[in-house]
N, C-alpha and C positions, 0 to 999 in steps of 0.2 A: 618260633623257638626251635632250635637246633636240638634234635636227640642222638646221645653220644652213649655209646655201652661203657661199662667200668674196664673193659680191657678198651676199647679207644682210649679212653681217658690216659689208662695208664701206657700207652706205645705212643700215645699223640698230646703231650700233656701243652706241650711249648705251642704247639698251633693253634692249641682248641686254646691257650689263652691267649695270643694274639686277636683271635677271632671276639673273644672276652671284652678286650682292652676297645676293640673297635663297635662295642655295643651291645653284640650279641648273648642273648642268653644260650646256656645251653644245659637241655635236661640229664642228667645221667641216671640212665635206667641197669635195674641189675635182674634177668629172667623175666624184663616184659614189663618191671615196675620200676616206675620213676622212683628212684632213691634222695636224688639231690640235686641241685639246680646250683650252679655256677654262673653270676649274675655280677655287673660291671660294678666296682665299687664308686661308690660315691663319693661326687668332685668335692675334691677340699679348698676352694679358692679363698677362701679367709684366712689370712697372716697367720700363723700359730703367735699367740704370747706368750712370750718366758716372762717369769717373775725377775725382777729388777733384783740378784741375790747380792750383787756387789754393793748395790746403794744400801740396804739391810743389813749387811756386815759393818760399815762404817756406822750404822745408827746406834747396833748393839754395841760396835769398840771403842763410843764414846767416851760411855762413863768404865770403861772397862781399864785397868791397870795393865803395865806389860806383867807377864809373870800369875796373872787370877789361874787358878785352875778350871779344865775342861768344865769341868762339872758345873759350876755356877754360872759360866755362860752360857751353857745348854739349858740350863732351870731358866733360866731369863729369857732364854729363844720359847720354851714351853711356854710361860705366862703370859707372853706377848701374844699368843696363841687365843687365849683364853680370855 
């Protein structure tokens, strides 16, 4: 593990996190004590899912008339909730 003072940190922020990015941990001490540790974040390789909002609008604008007020299609979005 790599030890970085709080002024490297802050004169060398972009390299010590390139260094980051390629694995490296690095301790940052302030007066001889480790303060904080900057550490590689963890790989996301799983798809994000969005919720399907578009098919959910057509479900709710079924039974929905043109012209219903906000209000009761929101109370409808709530219960479906619930």
């Amino acid at each position: 593990m790599k030890v970085a003072t709080v002024r490297q940190v802050q004169h060398n922020l972009a390299a010590l996190l390139e260094e980051v990015r390629r694995g490296q941990e690095i301790a940052v001490t302030r007066r001889g004590q480790v303060v904080a540790r900057i550490v590689p974040a963890p790989s996301t390789k799983a798809p994000v899912v969005w919720p399907d909002s578009a098919a959910r609008m057509k479900r709710l604008a079924a039974g929905v008339r043109l012209g219903t007020p906000a209000s009761r299609i929101i109370r409808a979005m709530r219960e479906e909730r619930f």
